[in-house]
TORDO-62446 format. One record per residue (C-alpha): x, y, z; residue number from 0; residue in three letters. Coordinates in nm, 4 decimals, decimal comma. Layout:
BEGIN
(rec (X; Y; Z); NUM; ALA);
...
***
This chain:
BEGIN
(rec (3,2917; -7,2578; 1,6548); 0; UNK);
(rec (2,9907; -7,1943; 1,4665); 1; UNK);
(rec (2,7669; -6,8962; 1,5360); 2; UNK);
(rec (2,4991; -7,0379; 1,7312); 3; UNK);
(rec (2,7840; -7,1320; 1,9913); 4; UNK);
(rec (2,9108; -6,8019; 1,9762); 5; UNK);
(rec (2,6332; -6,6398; 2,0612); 6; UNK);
(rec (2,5817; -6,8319; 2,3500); 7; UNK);
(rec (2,9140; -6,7976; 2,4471); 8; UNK);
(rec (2,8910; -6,4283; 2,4707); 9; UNK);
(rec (2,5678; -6,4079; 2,6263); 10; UNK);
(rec (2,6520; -6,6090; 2,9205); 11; UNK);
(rec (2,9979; -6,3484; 2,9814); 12; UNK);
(rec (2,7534; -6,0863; 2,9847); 13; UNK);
(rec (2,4908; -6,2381; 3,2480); 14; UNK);
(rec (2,7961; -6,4204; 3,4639); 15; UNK);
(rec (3,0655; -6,0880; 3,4120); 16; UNK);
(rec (2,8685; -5,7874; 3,3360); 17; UNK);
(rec (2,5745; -5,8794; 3,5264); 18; UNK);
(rec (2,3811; -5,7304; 3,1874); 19; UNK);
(rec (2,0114; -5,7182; 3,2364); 20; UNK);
(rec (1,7129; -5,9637; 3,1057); 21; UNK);
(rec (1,6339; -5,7175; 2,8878); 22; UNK);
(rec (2,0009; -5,6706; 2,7402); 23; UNK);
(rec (2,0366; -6,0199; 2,7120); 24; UNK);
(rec (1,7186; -6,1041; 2,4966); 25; UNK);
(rec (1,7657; -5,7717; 2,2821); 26; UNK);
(rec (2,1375; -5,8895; 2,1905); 27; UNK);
(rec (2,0057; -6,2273; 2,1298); 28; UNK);
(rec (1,7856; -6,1099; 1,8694); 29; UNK);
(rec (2,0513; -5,8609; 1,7227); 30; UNK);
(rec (2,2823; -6,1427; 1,6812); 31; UNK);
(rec (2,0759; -6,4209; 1,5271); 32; UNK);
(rec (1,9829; -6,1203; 1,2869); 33; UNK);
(rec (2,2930; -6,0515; 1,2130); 34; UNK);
(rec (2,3895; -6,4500; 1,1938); 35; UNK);
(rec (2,0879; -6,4567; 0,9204); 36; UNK);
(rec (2,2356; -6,1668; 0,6824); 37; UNK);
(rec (2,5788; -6,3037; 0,6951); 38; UNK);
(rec (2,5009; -6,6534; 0,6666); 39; UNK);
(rec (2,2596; -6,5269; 0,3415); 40; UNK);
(rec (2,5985; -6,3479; 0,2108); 41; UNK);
(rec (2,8435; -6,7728; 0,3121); 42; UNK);
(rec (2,9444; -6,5822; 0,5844); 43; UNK);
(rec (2,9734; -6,7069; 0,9919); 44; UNK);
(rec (3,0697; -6,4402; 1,2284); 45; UNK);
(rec (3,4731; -6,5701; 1,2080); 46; UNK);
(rec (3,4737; -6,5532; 0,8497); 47; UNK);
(rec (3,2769; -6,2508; 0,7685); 48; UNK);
(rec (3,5442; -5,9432; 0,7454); 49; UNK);
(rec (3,4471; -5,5440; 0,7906); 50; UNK);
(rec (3,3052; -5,5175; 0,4448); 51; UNK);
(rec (2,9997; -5,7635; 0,5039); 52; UNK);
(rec (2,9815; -5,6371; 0,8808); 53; UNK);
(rec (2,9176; -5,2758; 0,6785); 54; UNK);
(rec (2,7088; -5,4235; 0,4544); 55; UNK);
(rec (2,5092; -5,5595; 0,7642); 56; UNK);
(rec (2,4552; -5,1928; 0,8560); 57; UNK);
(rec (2,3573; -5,0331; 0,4972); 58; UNK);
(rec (2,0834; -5,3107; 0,5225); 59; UNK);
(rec (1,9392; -5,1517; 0,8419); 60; UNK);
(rec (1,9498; -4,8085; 0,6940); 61; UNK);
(rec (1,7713; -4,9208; 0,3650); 62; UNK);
(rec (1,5099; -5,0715; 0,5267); 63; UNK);
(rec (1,4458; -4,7693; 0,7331); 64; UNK);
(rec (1,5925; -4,8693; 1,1184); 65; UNK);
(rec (1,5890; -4,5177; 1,3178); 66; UNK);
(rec (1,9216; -4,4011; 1,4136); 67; UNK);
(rec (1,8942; -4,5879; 1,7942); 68; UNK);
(rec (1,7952; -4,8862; 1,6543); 69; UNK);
(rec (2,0730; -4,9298; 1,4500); 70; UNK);
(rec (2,2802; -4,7990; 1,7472); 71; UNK);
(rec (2,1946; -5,0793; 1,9536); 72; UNK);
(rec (2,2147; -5,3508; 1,6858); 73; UNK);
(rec (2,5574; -5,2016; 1,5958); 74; UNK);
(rec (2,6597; -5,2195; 2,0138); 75; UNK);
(rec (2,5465; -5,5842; 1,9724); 76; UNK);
(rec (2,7766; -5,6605; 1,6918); 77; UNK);
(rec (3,1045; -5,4756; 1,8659); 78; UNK);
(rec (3,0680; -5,6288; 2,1756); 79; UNK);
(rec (3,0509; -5,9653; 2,0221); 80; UNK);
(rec (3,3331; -5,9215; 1,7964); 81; UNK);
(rec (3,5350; -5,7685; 2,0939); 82; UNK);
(rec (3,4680; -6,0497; 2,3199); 83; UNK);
(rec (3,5838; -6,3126; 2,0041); 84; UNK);
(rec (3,8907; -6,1281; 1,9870); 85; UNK);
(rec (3,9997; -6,1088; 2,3503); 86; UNK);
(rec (3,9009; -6,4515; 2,3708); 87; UNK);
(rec (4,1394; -6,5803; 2,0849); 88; UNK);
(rec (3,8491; -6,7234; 1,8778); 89; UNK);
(rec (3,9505; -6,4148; 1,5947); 90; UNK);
(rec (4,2797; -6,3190; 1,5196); 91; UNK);
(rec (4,1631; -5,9643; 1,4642); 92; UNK);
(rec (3,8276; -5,7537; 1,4989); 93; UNK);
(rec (3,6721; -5,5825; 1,1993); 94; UNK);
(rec (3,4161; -5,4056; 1,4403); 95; UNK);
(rec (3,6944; -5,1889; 1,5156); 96; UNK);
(rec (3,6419; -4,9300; 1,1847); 97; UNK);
(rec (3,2799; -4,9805; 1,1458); 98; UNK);
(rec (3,1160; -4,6069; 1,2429); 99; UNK);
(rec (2,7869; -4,5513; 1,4377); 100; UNK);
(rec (2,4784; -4,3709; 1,3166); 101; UNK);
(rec (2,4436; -4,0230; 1,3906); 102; UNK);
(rec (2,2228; -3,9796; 1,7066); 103; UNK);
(rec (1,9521; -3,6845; 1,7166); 104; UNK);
(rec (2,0155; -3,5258; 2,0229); 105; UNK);
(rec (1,7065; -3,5387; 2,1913); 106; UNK);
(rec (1,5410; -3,3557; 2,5430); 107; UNK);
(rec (1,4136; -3,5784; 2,7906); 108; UNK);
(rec (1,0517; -3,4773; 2,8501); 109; UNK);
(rec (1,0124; -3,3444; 3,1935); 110; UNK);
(rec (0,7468; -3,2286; 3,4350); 111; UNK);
(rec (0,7438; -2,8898; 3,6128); 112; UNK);
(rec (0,7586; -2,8436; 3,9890); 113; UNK);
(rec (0,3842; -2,7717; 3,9428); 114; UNK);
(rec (0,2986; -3,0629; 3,7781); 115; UNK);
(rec (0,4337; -3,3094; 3,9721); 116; UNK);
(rec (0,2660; -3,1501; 4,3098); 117; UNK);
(rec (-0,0573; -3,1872; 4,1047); 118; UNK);
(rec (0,0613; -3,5499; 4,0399); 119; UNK);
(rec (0,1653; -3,6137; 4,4379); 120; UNK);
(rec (-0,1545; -3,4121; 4,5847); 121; UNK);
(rec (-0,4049; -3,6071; 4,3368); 122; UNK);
(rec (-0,1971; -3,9447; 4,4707); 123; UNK);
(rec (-0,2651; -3,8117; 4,8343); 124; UNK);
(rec (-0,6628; -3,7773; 4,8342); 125; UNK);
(rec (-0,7297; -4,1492; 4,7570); 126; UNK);
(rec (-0,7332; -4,3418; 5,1014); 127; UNK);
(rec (-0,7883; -4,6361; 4,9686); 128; UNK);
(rec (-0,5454; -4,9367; 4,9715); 129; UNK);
(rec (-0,4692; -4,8923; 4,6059); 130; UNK);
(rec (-0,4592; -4,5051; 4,6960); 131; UNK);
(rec (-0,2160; -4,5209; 4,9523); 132; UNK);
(rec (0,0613; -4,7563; 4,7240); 133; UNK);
(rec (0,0009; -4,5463; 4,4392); 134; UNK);
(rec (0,1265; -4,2791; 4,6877); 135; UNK);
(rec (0,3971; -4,4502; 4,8362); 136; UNK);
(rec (0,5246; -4,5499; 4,4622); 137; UNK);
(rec (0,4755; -4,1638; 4,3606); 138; UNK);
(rec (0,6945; -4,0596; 4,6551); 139; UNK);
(rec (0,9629; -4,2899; 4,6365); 140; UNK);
(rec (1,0328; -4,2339; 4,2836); 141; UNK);
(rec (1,0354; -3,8420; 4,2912); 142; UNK);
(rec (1,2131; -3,8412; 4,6073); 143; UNK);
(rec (1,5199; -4,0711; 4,4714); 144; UNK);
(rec (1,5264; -4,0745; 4,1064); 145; UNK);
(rec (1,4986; -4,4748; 4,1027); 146; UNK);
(rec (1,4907; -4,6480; 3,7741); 147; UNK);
(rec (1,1544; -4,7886; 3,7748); 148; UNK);
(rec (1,2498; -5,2008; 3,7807); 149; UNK);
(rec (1,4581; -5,0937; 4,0735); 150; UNK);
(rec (1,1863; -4,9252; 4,2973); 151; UNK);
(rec (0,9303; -5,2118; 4,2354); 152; UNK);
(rec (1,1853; -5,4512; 4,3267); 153; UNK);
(rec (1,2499; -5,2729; 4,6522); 154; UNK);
(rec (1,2784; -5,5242; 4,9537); 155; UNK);
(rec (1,0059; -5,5496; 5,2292); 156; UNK);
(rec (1,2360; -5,3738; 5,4746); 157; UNK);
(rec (1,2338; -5,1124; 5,3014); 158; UNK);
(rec (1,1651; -4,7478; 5,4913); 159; UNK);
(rec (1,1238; -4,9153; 5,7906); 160; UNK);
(rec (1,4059; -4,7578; 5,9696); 161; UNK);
(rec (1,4183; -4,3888; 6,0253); 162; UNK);
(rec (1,7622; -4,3828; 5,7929); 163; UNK);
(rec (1,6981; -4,1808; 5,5062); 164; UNK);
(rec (1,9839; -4,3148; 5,2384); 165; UNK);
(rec (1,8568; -4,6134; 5,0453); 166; UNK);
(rec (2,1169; -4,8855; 4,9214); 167; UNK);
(rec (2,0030; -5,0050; 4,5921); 168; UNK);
(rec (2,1456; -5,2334; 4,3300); 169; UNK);
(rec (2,1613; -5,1168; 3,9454); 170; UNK);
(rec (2,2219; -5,2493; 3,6265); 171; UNK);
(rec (2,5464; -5,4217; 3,6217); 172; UNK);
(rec (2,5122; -5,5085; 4,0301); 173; UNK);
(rec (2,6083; -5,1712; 4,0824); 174; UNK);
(rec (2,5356; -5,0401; 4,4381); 175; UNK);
(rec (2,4589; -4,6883; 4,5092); 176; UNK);
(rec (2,3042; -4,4842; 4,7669); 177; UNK);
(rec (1,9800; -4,2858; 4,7435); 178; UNK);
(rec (1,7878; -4,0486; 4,9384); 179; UNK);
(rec (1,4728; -4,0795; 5,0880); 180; UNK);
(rec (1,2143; -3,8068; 5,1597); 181; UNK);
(rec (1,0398; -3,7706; 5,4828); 182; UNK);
(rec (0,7246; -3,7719; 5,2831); 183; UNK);
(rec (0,8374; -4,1064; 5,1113); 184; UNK);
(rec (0,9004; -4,2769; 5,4272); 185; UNK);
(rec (0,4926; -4,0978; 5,5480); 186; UNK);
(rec (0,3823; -4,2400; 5,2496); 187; UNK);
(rec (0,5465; -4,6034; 5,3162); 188; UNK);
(rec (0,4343; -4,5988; 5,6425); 189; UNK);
(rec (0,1187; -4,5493; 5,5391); 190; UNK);
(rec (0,1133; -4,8006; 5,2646); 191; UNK);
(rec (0,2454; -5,0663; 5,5414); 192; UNK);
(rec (-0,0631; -5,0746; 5,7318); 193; UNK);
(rec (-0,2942; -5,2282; 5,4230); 194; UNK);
(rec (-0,0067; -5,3776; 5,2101); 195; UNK);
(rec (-0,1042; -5,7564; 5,3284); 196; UNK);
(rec (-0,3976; -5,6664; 5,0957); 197; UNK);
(rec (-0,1886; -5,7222; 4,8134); 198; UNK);
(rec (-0,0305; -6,0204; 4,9177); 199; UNK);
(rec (-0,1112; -6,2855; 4,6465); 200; UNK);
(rec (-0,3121; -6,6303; 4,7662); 201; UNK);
(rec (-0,1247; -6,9757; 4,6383); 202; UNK);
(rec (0,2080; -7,1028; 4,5898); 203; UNK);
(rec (0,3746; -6,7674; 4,4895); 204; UNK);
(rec (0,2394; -6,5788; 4,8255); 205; UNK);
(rec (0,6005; -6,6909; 4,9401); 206; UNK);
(rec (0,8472; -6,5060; 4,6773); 207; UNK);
(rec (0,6204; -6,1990; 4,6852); 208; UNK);
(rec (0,6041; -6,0983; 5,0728); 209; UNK);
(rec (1,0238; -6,0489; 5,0182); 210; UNK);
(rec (0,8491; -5,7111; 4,8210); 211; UNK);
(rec (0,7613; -5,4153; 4,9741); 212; UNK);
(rec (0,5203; -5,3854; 4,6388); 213; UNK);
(rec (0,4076; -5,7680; 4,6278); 214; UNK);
(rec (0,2196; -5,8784; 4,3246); 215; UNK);
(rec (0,0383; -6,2097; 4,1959); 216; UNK);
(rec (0,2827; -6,1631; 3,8893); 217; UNK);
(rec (0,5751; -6,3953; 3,8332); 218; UNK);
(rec (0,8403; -6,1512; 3,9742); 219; UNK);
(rec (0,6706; -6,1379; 4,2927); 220; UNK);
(rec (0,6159; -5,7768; 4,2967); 221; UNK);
(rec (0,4219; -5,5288; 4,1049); 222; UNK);
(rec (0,4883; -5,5428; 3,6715); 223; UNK);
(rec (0,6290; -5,2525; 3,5276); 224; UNK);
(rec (0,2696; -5,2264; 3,2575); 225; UNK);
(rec (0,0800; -5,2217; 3,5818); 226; UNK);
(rec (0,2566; -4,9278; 3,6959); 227; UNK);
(rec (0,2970; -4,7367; 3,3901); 228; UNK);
(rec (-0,0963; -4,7975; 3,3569); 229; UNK);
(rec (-0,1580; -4,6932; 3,7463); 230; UNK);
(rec (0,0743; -4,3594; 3,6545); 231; UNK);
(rec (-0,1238; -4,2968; 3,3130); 232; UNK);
(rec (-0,4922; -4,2933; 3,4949); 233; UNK);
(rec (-0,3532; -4,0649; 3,8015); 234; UNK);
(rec (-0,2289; -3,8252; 3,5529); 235; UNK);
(rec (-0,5993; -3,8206; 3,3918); 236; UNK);
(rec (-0,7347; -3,7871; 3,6899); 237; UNK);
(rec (-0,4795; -3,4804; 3,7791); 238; UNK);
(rec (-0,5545; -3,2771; 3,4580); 239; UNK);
(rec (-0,2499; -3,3540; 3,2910); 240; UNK);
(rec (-0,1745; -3,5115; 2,9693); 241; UNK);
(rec (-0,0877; -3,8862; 2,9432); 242; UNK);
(rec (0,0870; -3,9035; 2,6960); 243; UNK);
(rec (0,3207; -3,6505; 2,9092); 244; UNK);
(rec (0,3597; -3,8676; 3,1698); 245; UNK);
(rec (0,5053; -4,1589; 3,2756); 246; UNK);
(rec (0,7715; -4,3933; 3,5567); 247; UNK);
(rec (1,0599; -4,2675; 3,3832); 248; UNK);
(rec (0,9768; -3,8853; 3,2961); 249; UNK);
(rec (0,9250; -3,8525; 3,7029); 250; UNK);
(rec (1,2971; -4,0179; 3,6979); 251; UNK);
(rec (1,3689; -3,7063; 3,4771); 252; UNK);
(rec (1,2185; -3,4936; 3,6860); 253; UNK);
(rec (1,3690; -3,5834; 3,9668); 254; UNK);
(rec (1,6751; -3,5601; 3,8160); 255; UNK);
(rec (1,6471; -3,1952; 3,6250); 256; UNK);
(rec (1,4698; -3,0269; 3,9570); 257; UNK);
(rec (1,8005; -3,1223; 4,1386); 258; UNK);
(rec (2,0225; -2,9313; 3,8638); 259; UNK);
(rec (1,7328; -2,6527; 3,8503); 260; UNK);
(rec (1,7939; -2,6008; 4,2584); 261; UNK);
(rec (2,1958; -2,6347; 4,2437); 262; UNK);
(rec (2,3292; -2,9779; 4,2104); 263; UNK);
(rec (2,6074; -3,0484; 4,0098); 264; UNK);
(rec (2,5940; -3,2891; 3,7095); 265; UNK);
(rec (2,8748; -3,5955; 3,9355); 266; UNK);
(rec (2,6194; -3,5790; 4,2193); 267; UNK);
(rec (2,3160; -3,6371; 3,9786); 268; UNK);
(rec (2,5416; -3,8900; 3,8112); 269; UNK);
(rec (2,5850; -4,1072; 4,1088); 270; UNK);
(rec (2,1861; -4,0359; 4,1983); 271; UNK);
(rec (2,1010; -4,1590; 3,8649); 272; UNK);
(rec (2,3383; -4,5047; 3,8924); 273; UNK);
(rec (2,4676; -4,3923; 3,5544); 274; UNK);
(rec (2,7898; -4,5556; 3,4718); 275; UNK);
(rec (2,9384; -4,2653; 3,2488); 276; UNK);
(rec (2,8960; -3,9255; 3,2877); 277; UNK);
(rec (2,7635; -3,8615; 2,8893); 278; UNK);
(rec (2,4363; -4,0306; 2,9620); 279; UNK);
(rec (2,3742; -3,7954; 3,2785); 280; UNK);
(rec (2,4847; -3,4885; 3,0121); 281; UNK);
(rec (2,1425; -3,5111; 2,8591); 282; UNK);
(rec (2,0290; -3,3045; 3,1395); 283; UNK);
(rec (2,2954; -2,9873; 3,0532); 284; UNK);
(rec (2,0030; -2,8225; 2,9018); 285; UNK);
(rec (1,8832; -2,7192; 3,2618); 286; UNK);
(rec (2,2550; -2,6161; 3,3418); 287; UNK);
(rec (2,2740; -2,3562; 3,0529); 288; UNK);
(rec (1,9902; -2,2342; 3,2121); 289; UNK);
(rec (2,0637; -2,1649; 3,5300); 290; UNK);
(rec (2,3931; -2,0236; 3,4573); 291; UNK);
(rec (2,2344; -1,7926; 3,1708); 292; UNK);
(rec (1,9876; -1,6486; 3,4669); 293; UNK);
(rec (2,3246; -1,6581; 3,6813); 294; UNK);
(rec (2,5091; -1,4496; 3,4741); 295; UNK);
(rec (2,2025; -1,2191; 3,4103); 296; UNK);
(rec (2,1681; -1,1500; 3,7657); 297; UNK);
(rec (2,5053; -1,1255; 3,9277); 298; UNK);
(rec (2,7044; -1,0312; 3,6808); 299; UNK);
(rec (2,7785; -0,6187; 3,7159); 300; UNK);
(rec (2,7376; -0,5631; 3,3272); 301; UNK);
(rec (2,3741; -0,6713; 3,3258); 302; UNK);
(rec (2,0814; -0,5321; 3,2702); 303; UNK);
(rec (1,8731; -0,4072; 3,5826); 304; UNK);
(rec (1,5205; -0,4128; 3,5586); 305; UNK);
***
């Protein structure tokens, strides 16, 4: 099987098995004709190439000055393909199986206060204006459920038209979860419903996008993730807050490290989230040792009164 064939191979276990995203799919793509490239440079294909090329793959990245994620990512590439040739009997044996990742700098997720966001909702809230009312409804439904952004603007027309609060939603690997909505988010839908028609696109894709609650002209049916992020980027302007501070998926984190600020524990944020292992929600533990260090420094009988 040459490498090309491979490739393909793998990518269609991952769409048909994993249910991987578009976006997984094209970024492995590339990470694997890369890698194809180097070893084929070196007389290598991906069956004959052995741990000490698949290391020299890596060194390569470094000296050309990858950051630490990027390589991270390429590397995840190259260990699910090999594990996928070796369960499949196309290798004997896997020489992913010794290669070691890059060091990851742990990194804070930026996050908005309570204050902030309010500015963000009550800015959202004074435009009555078609666009001004689904900016509001997008704000709300976000902040009130901690949505990943593709998932909210994919949201189904039927969406907060019943009174139930709980939202069933489908993540990345077709993962179903429950998520809450706020009274104010179903308000704020409500109110979007009476002038969403407006956005209903004209021609042959008018169709696909009235299945959206956010219908769009674009391809998808439904409102583009740029248009959002640039919708977010002039409210926050407009609400006297930095720009560059804000964005979809920093209201995701704020969503999710106001819940742990107010008593939540880390499984229930977990689920919230739709994260699929527990050390991607622990990113957030920074808001923990807070609130046990003010904990401790009120309760406990050893500390100091003021």
């Amino acid at each position: 099987m040459n490498d090309a064939a491979l490739i393909e191979q793998f990518l269609e276990m991952m769409s048909a098995e994993r249910g991987a995203a578009n976006n997984t799919i094209l970024a492995y793509h590339r990470d694997l004709e890369e890698l194809a490239a180097f070893l084929k440079a070196q007389k290598h294909t991906f069956i004959s190439a052995g741990q000490v090329q698949l290391e020299g793959w890596l060194e390569n990245l470094q000296a050309r000055g990858l950051g630490a994620r990027t390589a991270a990512r390429k590397l995840s590439a190259l260990r699910r393909l090999y594990k996928f040739a070796h369960s499949e009997k196309i290798l004997s044996a896997n020489p992913a199986l010794a290669l070691s990742a890059p060091k990851l700098p742990r990194s804070l997720p930026k996050v908005l206060s309570h204050e902030q966001v309010n500015a963000l909702l009550n800015t959202a809230a004074k435009d009555t204006s078609p666009r001004g009312l689904r900016t509001c409804a997008l704000l709300q439904i976000l902040y009130a459920s901690g949505l990943r952004v593709s998932e909210m603007l994919s949201l189904p027309l039927a969406t907060g038209r019943r009174e139930e609060r709980m939202l069933m939603v489908r993540g990345k690997g077709g993962r179903e979860r429950l998520v809450p909505l706020s009274h104010a988010a179903l308000d704020a839908i409500a109110a979007y419903n009476t002038v969403r028609e407006q956005f209903l696109p004209t021609g042959q894709n008018r169709a696909k996008a009235a299945n959206f609650l956010f219908p769009s002209r674009a391809r998808t049916g439904y409102l583009s993730r740029e248009r959002f992020h640039a919708i977010i980027k002039t409210l926050s302007v407009k609400a006297g807050l930095d720009p560059a501070k804000v964005s979809p998926h920093v209201l995701r984190h704020a969503f999710a490290s106001h819940l742990l600020a107010g008593g939540a524990d880390l499984r229930t944020v977990q689920m919230l989230l739709g994260h699929a292992d527990i050390s991607t929600t622990q990113i957030y533990t920074h808001v923990l040792d807070k609130r046990l260090k003010t904990l401790v420094n009120q309760a406990h009988p050893l500390a100091k009164k003021s």
